[in-house]
N, C-alpha and C positions, 0 to 999 in steps of 0.2 A: 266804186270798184267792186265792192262784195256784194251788192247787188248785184250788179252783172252776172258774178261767177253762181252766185244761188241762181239766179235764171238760166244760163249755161248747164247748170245740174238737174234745173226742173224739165229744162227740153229734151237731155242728155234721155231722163228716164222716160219723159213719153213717148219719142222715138224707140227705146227699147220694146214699149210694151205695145206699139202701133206695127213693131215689126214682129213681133212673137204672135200676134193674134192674126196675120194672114195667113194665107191656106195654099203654102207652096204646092201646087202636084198633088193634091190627096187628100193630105194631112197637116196636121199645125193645132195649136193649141186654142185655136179659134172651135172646133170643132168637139175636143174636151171640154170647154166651158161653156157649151149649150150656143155652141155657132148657127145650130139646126133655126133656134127660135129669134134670132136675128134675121138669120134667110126668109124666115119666113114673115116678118115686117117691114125688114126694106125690100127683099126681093134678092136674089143671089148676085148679079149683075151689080143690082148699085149699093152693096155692102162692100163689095168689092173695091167699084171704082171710090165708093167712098174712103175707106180707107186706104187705100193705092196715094188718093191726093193727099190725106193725113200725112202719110207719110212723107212724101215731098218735101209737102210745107214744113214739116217737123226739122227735116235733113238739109232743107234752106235755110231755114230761120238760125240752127245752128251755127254752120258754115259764116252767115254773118254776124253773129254775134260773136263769132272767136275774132275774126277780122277786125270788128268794131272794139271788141275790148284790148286788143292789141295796138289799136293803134290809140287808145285813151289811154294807154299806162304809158304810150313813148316808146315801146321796146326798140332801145338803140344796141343791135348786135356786136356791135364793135365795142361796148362801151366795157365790157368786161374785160377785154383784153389791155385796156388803158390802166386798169387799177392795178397800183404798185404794189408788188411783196412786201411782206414786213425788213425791214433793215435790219441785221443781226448787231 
């Protein structure tokens, strides 16, 4: 189980930084850390669509992994409400 949630954390952050390095409309931080010399090895086009599918996959892979870890722990919703107060 904490394997999982370390994997959940490891995808968490490179989906963050797969989305900070595209180039909304202009600008983006892709272009601050020398995006120029990327363009100009993959080509603009397919840094693009490259990391366009990165991120996909990142924002899939998530999505199931919460789904899969959820249903390995059991999470029964109801079960919290069954558990008794303390008795005075």
């Amino acid at each position: 189980m904490v394997g999982m949630t370390v994997l959940i954390a490891l995808v968490s952050v490179l989906l963050m930084g797969a989305v900070l390095i595209q180039n909304p409309k202009g600008g983006g931080v892709d272009s601050t850390f020398g995006g120029n010399a990327s363009n100009q090895m993959f080509g603009a086009a397919k840094s693009t669509d490259f990391i366009e599918k990165v991120t996909w996959g990142l924002a899939i892979a998530l999505f199931a992994l919460c789904i899969i870890t959820t249903l390995m722990a059991g999470g029964d919703a109801g079960a919290a409400a069954e558990i008794p107060l303390q008795s005075q």
